[in-house]
N, C-alpha and C positions, 0 to 999 in steps of 0.2 A: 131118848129124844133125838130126832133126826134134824142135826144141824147145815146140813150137805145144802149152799145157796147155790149148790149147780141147777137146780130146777130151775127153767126157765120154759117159756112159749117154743123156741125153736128146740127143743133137746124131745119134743110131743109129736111135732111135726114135722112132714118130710120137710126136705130143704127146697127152701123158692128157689125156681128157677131165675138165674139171670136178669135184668130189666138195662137192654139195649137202646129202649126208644129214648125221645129225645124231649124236651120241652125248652120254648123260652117265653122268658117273662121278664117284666119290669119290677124289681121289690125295693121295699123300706129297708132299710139294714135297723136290725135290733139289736140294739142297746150298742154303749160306746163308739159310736159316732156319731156325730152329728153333723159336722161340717169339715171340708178341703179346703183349704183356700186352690186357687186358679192353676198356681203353678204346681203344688200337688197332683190334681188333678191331669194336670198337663205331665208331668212326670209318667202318671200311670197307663197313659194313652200311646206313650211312647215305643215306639217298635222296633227303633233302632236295637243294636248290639248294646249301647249303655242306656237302652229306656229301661222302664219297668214293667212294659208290659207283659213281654214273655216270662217273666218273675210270677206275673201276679195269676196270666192265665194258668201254668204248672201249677202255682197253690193251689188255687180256685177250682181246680179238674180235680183234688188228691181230696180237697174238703166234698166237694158233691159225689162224689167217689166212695165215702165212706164205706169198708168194709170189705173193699178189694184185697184182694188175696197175691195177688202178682210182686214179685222182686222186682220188676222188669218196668222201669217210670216211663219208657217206651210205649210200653205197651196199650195206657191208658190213654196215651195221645191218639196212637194208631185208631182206638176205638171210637173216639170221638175229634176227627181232625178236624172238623168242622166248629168245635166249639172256642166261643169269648166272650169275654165280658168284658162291657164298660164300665166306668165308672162316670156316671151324669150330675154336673152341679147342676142342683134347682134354686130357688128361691128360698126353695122352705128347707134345703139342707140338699142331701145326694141322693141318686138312687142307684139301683147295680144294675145293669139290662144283662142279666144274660142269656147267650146263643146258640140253641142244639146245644142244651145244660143237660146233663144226664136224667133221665126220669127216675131213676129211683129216690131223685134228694127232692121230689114232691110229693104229695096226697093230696090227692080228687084238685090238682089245677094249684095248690099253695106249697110254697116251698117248709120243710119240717124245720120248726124254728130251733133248733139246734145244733141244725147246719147254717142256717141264716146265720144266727150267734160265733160261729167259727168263722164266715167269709168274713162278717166283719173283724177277726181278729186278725186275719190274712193282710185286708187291706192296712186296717191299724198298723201292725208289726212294719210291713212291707214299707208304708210312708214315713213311721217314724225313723227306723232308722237306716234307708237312703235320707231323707230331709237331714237329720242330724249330722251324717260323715261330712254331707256335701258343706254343711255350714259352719263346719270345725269344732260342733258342740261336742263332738270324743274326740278325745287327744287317746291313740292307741300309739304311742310310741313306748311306751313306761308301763310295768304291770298296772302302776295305778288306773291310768287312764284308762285301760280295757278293763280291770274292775270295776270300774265307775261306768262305761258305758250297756257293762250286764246288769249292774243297779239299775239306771235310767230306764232302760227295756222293761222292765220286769215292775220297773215302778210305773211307767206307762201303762203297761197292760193290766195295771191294780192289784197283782200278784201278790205286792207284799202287805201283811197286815202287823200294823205294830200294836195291835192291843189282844194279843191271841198269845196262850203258851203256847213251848214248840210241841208240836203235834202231827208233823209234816214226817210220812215215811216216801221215802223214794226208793219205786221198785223197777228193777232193772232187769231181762229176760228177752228171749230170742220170740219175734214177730213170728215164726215158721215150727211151731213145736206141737210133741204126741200130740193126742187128748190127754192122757191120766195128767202130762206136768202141766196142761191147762187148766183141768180139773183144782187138781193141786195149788193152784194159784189161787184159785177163788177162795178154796178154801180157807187160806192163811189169809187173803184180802177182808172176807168175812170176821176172823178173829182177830182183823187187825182192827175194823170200824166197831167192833164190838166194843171195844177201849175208845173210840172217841178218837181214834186218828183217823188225817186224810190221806189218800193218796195222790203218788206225784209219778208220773210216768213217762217215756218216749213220745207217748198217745197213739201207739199203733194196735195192730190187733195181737193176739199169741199172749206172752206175758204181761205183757202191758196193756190188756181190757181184762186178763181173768180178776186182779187184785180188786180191780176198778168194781168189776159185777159182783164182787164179793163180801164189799167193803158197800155196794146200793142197798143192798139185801140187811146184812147190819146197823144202817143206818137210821134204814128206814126203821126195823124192832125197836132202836133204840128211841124213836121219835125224835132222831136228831135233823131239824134241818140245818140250811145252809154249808152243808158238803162241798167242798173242793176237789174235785177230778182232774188233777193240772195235767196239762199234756207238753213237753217240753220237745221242740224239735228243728228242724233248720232245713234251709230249699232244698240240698243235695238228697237229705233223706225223704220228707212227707209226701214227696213224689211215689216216693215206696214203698212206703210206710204210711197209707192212708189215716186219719185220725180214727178211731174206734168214735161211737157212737155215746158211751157216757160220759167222753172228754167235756167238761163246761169251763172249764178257763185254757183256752191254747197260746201257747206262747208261742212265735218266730223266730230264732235266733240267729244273727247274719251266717255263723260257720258252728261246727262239729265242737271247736272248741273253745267258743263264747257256750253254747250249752250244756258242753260237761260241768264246765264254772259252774253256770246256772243251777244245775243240779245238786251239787257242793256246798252252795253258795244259801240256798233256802231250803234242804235237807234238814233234816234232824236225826235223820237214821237210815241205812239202805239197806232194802231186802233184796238178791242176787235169785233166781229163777235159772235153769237149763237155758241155753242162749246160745250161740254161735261166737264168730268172731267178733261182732257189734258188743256182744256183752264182754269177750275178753278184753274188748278194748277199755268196756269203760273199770271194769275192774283195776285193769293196771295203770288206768289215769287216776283212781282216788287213793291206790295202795302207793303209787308214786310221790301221791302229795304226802301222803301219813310217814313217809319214810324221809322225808326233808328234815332237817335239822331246827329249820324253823319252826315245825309244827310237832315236835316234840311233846304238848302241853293238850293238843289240840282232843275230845272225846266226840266220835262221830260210831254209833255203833252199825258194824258190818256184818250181816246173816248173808251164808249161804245158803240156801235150803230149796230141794225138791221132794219129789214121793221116793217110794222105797226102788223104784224101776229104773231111780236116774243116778242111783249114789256112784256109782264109777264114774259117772260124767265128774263129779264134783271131787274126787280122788284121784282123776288126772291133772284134774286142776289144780286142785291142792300140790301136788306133785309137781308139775310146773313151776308155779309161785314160788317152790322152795327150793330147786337146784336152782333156778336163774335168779332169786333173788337172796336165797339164805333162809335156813330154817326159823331167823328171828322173824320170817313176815307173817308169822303163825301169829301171832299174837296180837294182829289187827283185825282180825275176823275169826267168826265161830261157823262151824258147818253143821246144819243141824237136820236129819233127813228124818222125812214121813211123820214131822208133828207142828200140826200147825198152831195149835195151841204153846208149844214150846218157844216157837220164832216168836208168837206177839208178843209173850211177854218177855221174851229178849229183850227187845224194841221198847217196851214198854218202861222198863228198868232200864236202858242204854239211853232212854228220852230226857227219864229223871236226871240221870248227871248230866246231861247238856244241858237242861235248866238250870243247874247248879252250878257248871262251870260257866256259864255266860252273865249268870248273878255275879259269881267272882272274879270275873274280868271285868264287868258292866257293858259287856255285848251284845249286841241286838237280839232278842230272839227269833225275826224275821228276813234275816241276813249275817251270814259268818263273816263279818269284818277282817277278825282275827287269824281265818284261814291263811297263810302263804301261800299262793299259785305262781310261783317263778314264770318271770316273763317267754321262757320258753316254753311252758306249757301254753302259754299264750297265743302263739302265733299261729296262725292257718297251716297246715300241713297240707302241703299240695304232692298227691302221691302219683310226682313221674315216674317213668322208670329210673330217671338217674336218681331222684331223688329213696327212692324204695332202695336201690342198689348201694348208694351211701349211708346208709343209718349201720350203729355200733354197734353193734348185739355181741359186747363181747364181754369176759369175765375181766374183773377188778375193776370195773367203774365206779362210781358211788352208784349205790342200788337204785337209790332216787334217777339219776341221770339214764340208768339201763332201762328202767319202769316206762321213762319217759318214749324210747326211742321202740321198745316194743310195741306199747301202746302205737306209734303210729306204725307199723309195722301192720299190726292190727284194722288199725285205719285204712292204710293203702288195699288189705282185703275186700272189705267193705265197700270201699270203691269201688275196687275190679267186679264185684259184686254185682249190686245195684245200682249205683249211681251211672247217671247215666255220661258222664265226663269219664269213669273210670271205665263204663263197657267200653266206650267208643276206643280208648287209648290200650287196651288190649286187643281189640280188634283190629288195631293198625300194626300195633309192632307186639304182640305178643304175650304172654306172660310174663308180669315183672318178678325179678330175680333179687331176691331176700339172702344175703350172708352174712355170716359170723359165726360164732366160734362152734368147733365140733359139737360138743355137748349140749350146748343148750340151740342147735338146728336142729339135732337129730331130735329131741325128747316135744323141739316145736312142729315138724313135721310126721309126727308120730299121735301127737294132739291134733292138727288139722285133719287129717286123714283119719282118726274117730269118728271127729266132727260130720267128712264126709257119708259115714258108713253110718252115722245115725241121723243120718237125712237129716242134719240143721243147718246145712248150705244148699240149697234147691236153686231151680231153672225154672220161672214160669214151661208151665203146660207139661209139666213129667219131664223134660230132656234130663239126661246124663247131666251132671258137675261135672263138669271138666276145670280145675286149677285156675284161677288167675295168677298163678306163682309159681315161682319154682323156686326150690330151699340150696345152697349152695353153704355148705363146709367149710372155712378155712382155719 
């Protein structure tokens, strides 16, 4: 029996060509909106340096966008500099106008209601929370407070369902990867929806739409409706990370590290795909939290797993993890290659204890209360140079604290990367400069430089990778 939900319309057909032209139009926004009040709306009109509306135009390009390929959140601009949107109070509620909107996000003159459904989740996210900081409704001084303000977000956007067991896999993987580990993805997404789980993703294309198409396909045999496709992401990335096409709930999250929470936070399991620096970052933001002392108690199950082509990606890594963190961080995650019938029911059996341990705690099953996220994980990480050049990466820290400062370490890549705050600040002064201690630079510049040679750090349009970094010894 051929279970393979790679078959799809485009894998028959050559590849369309490109669609440059342009449309605009006036639309209804579908579902979850209904009305702005004045100063909302005035807010999104805003063009100043603290309005929202260069926020909302960079969303709004990345959602009609869907399924760009580019690293380069420049580059989407460049294509369409001409393009905005308003947002128009009416009587009978708002409408969106937008201006030289890309044409691929219409058919025959109507915008495809699935990007419609995303713009309105742009605007949603985008209003609620500027409206909120501005009106002191989050208190982020205190972990509490910024825990509570990834609740509200997430509870806003209707994300969380409290009459559902947990069911919720969150899969994590590099946007820029082969075909086979994209294949590979679907695969295991497929026998993840086979068991009646959803999937929860970055919402970009590469690892995060294979599980997603994989888990349609399953879904669909199963006759199961009302699927979840969460798509979880924040301004600095979806700029570059356009949302994939079966994303149906997107969420906004103000920074990088309000939506690792996120992820953490309404997970129930995480499955790890081939990925870049973006994925080692978030690995060592959840292996950091697992290693707190606080969260001792805490059962979140961790797969790594690709096809048989990528297992030394996942032996470097594994290798990493353990000289910089200690051979006990083995025993937070399973690596499991070329079966994807073996990950679900990983997942499937690591889901059961998490209902079982949230029975005997009396924790939510639609949000990890009980999680620890140390207010330092908390805080936005702004990767200057001085700031990239000050982090600890040294041996005898608590592991927890080195986890943490890698992880941004990771982040400030990322940046240098894609984002477009991080090109620009490499482009003025350089390559930022990463130090600490002999052994664990050399075995990290030893893993980047894989990374480079199996093409999962790219440059829109074929250029060389050239370094955002440079690894310095002491």
């Amino acid at each position: 029996m051929n279970t393979n939900p790679g078959s799809r319309v485009e894998d028959y057909l050559p590849p369309r060509p490109p669609v440059h032209g342009t449309v605009s139009a006036r639309i209804s926004p579908s579902g979850g909106l209904d009305v702005l009040s004045r100063n909302e709306v005035a807010m999104l009109h805003d063009v100043s340096a603290s309005g929202l509306h260069g926020l909302l135009r960079r969303c709004a390009l990345a959602v009609l966008t869907s399924g760009s390929e580019s690293d380069d959140p420049r580059s989407t601009l460049d294509r369409y500099p001409d393009f905005d949107i308003q947002v128009l109070q009416q009587d009978r509620g708002i409408k969106l106008e937008l201006r030289n909107a890309p044409a691929q996000a219409f058919v025959d003159g109507q915008i495809i209601r699935g990007i419609n459904e995303l713009l309105v989740a742009v605007v949603r996210d985008i209003v609620y929370a500027s409206t909120s900081l501005a009106a002191g409704t989050f208190d982020l001084g205190d972990s509490v407070g910024v825990t509570h303000a990834v609740f509200e977000i997430l509870r806003n956007a209707r994300i969380l369902k409290p009459h559902a067991d947990p069911n919720l896999v969150v899969c994590w993987g590099g946007h820029s990867i082969a075909r086979h580990e994209y294949d590979y993805s679907k695969l295991v997404g497929y026998q993840l929806g086979l068991r009646g789980l959803d999937i929860c993703t970055g919402c970009g294309p590469g690892a995060m739409k294979g599980p997603m198409k994989g888990a349609t396909i399953a879904h669909a045999k199963q006759r199961r409706r009302h699927n979840r496709y969460i798509g979880i992401t924040e301004p600095g990335i979806i700029a570059a990370e356009s949302p994939n096409p079966i994303v149906n709930h997107l969420v906004i999250l103000p920074d990088i590290e309000k939506r690792l929470e996120a992820f953490v936070r309404i997970g129930h399991g995480i499955v790890v795909f081939p990925g870049g620096v973006g994925t080692a970052e978030e690995i060592f933001y959840l292996l950091g939290l697992m290693l707190h002392p606080d969260n001792a108690g805490q059962v979140l199950p961790l797969v790594l797993t690709g096809p048989r082509q990528s297992a030394s990606y996942f032996e470097q890594i594994d290798r990493f993890l353990k000289l910089a963190l200690g051979d006990a961080i083995g025993k937070y995650y399973q690596i499991i290659i070329d079966d994807p019938h073996a990950v679900a029911k990983a997942m499937s059996r690591g889901i059961d204890k998490v209902r079982e341990r949230r029975l005997d705690t009396k924790d939510a099953f639609f949000f990890n209360w009980a999680l620890n996220v140390p207010f330092a994980y908390q805080q936005p990480f702004r990767p200057t140079h001085e700031a990239m050049a000050d982090l600890r990466l040294q041996r005898g820290r608590p592991p927890h604290e080195l986890a943490a400062d890698l992880r941004r370490a990771f982040s400030g890549i990322v940046a240098g990367n894609v984002k477009e705050e991080g090109l620009r600040a490499i482009e003025r002064a350089g390559p930022y400069e990463i130090r600490g201690d002999a052994g664990i630079m050399s075995a990290l510049d030893e893993m980047l430089r894989a990374f480079i040679a199996q093409h999962r750090m790219k440059l829109p349009g074929g250029k060389t990778y050239q370094p955002c970094y440079r690894i310095d010894a002491n």
